[in-house]
C-alpha positions in Angstrom: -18.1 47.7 28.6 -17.0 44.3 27.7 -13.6 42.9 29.0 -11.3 42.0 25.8 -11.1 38.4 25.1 -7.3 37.2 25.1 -5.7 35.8 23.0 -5.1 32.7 24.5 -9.4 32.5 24.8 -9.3 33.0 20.6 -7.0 30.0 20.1 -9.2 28.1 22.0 -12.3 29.5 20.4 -10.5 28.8 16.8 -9.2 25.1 17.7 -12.5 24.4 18.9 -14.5 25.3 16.1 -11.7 24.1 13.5 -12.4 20.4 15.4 -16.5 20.8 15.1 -15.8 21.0 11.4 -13.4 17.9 11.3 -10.1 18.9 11.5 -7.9 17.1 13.3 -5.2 19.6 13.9 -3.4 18.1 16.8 0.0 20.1 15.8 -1.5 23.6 15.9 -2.3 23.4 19.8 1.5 23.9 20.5 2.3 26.0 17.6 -0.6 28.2 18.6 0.1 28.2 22.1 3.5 29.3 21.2 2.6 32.4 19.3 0.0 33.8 22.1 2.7 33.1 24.5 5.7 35.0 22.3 3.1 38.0 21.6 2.3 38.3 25.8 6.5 38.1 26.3 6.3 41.3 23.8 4.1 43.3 25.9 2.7 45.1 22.9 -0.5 46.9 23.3 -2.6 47.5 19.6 -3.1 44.9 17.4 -1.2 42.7 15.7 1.0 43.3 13.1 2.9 41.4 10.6 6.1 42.5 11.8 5.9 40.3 15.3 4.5 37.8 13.3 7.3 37.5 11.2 10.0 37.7 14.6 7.7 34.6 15.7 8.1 32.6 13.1 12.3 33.3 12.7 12.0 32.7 16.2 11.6 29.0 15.7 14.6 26.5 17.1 16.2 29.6 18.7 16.8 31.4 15.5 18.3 29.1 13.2 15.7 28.0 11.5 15.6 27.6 7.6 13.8 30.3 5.0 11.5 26.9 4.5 10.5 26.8 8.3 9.6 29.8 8.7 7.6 29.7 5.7 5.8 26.6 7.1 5.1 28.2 10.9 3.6 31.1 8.9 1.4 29.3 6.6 0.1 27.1 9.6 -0.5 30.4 11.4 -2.2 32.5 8.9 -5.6 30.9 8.9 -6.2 31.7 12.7 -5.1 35.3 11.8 -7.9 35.5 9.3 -9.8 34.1 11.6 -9.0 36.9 13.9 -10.1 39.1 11.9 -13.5 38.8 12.3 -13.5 40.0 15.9 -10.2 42.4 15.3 -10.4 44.1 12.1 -6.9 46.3 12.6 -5.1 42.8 12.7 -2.9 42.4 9.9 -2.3 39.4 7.6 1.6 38.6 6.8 1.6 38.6 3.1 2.6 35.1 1.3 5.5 36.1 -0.4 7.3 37.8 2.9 9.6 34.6 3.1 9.7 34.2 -1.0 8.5 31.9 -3.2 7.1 28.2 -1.8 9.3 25.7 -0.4 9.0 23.2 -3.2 9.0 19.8 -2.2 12.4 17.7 -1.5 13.7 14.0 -2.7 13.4 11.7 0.5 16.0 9.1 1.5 14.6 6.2 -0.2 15.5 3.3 2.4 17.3 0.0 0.9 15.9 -3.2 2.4 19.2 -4.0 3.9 18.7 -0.5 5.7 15.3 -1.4 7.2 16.7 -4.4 8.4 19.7 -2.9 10.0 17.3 -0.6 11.9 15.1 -3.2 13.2 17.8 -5.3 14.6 19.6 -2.3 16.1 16.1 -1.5 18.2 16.6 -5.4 20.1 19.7 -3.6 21.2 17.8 -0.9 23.3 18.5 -0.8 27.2 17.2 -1.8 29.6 17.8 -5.3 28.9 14.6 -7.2 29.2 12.5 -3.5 28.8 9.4 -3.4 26.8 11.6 -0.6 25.2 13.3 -2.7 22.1 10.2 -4.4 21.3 7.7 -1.6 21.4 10.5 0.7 18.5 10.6 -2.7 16.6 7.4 -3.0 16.1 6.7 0.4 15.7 9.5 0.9 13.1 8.3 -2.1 11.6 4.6 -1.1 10.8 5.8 2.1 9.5 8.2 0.6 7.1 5.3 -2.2 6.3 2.6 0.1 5.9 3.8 3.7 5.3 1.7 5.3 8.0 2.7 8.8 9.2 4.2 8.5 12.2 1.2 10.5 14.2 -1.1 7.6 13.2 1.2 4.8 14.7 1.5 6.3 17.7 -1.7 7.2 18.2 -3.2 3.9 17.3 -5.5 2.2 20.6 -6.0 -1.5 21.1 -9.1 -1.3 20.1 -7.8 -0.1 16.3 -5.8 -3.0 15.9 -7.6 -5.9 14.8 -5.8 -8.9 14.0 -8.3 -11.3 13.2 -9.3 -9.7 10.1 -5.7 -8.2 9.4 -6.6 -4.6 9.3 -5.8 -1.2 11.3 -8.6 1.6 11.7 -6.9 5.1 11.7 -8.8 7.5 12.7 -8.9 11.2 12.0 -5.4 11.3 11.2 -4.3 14.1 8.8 -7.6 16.7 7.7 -9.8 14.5 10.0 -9.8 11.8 7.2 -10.1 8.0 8.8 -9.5 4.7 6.9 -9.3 1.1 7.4 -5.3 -0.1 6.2 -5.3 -3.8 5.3 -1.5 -5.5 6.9 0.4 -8.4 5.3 0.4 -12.0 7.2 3.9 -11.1 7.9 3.3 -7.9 9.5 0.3 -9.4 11.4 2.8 -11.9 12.9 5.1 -9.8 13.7 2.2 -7.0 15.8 0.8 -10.1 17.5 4.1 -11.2 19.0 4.4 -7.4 20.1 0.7 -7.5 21.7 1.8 -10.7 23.7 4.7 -9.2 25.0 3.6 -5.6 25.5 -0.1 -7.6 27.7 2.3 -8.9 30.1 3.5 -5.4 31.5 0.4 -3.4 30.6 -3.0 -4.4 31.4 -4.9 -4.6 27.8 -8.2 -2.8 27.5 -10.4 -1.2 25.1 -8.2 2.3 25.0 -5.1 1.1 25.9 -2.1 2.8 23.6 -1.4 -0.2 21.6 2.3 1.2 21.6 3.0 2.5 25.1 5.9 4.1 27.0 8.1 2.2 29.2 9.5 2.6 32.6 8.1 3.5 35.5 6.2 6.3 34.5 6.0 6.0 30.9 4.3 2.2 31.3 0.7 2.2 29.5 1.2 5.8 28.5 1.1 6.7 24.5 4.1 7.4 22.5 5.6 11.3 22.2 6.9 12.2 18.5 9.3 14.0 20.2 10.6 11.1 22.1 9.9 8.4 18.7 12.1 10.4 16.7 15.0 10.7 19.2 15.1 7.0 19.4 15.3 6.9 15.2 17.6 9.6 15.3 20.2 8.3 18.2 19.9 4.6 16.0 20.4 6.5 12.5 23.7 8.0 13.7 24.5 4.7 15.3 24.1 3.1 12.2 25.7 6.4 10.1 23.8 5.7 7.0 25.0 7.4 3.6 22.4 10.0 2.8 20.6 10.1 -0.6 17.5 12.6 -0.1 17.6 15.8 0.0 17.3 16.7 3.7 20.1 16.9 5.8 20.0 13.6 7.2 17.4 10.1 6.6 14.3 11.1 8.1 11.9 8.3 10.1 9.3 9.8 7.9 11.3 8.6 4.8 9.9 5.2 5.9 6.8 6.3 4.2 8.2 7.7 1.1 9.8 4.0 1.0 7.0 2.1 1.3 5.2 4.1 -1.6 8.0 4.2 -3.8 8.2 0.4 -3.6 4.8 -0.6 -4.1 5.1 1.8 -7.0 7.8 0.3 -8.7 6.8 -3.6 -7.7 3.7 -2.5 -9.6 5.8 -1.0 -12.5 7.6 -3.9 -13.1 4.6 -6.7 -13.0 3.3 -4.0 -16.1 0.5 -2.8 -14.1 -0.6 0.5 -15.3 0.3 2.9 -12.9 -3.0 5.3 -13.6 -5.6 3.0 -12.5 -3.6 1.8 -9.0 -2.7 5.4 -8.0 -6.4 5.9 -6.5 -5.8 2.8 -4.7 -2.6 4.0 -3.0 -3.6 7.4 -2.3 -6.4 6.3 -0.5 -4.0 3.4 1.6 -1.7 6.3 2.5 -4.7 8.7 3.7 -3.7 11.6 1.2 -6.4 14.4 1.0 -5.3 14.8 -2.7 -4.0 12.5 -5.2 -1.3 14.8 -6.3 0.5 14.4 -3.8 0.4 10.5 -4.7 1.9 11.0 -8.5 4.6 13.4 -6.7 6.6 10.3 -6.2 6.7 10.0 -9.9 8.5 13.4 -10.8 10.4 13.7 -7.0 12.2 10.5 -6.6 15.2 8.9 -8.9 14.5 5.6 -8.9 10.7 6.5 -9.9 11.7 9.0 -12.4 13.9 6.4 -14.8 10.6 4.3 -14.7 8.7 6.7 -15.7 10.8 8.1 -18.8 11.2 4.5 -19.8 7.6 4.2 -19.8 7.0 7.3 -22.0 10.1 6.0 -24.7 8.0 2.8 -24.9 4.6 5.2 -25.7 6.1 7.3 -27.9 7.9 4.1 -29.8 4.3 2.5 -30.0 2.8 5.7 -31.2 5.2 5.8 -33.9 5.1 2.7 -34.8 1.2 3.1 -35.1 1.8 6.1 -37.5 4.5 4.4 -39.9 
């Protein structure tokens, strides 16, 4: 007889053959790992059901999560469950509706420039004085503000990805496995070779060296943690105690993002440029897997959704014009 595989050895197997196929999916390793290590604390013999599954996923930030996160931990777990399946046909799959409906979508804190500003000169303010620490968040913050680049694809950026010569960034196999080339303004060229001097005279430079690395003894020439990014943005944002106009409970870093799109969207609107043929353009800059989620903008954010109503009273006056 053949000794049962755990199911810590399936999560491997499924990560594994996810990555052969070219996904990325650098998130799911934890998120996985979690759920085979809350199904060994239940000591529960059988297969799985969608009961625990559900107590897993209202498990998340001790219990007091949101109807939405749950939703989200279930929907990133489901695919492994199927993939289950195959090898342990009792398993059961949690239905979709088990939380409700779909989490919709949410208006982001669109950032003023004033804001962005204020953020960038509260990171020269960072202990240790002289610390690689302030310069390594202002640039960081910086690039995401000037290029909208998830924060996963910052961080994870190498030396070698960062060429300054030609102006341009190579991200690679950020979100789906997709990787792109994102051309950078002089400005913000400037601004990540001052950063390079300054970060090669603490860290040796080489061909995979983090381009943003930790600091301190034993964070020096190590890559960046999300975890530890966003505590930084966070501990700043309440410093700074901004007034909050999105929809989440507080400016997020990844509303840096939204920024950026909403601005190049609007800077467009206003030369006349017709939005249709440059939304291609910017989905592919942003690295979206599907240009919906580019014209999003244009029904989700205020300042986006007056220029777009004023541009459908200006086609319906031409169109009735052209009838008259």
């Amino acid at each position: 007889m053949s000794t049962p595989i755990s199911l810590r050895a399936r999560v491997a197997d499924y990560l594994a053959e996810r990555r052969r196929l070219g996904y990325a999916l650098r998130a799911h390793d934890t998120l996985l790992a979690d759920f085979a290590d809350f199904i060994t604390e239940q000591h529960r013999d059988g297969p799985l059901t969608a009961d625990l599954m559900v107590a897993w996923a209202q498990r998340a930030r001790a219990g007091h999560g949101t109807r939405e996160s749950w939703y989200r931990r279930l929907q990133r777990l489901r695919p492994f469950i199927r993939y289950l399946q195959q090898f342990e046909p009792d398993t059961e799959v949690p239905e979709d509706g088990i939380f409700g409906p779909e989490p919709g979508r949410v208006a982001p804190h669109i950032y003023h420039q004033e804001e962005i500003v204020a953020l960038l000169d509260a990171t020269r303010h960072l202990g240790p004085a002289g610390n690689l620490r302030s310069a390594t968040y202002e640039a960081l913050f910086g690039l995401l503000a000037a290029t909208g680049l998830r924060v996963s694809e910052a961080i994870h950026l190498l030396e070698c990805d960062v060429d300054l010569t030609s102006g341009l960034l190579s991200v690679r196999e950020s979100k789906c496995g997709k990787s792109r080339q994102v051309p950078l303004h002089p400005s913000a060229v400037e601004a990540l070779r001052r950063f390079r001097r300054r970060r090669c005279r603490e860290v040796a430079s080489a061909h995979e060296t983090p381009f943003f690395t930790g600091s301190g003894k034993r964070h020096l020439g190590k890559p960046l943690g999300d975890r530890q990014v966003h505590r930084v943005f966070n501990q700043l944002r309440d410093r700074l105690g901004w007034s909050n106009r999105g929809a989440h409970e507080a400016p997020r870093l990844h509303d840096l993002r939204h920024t950026f799109a909403v601005r190049r969207l609007m800077l467009w609107h206003r030369d006349g440029v017709d939005l249709d043929q440059r939304m291609l353009a910017l989905s592919t800059y942003l690295g979206h897997v599907k240009i919906k989620d580019t014209y999003w903008y244009l029904t989700a954010v205020p300042e986006l959704m007056a220029l777009a109503a004023d541009t459908f009273e200006r086609f319906v006056a031409g169109t009735e014009g052209g009838d008259a």
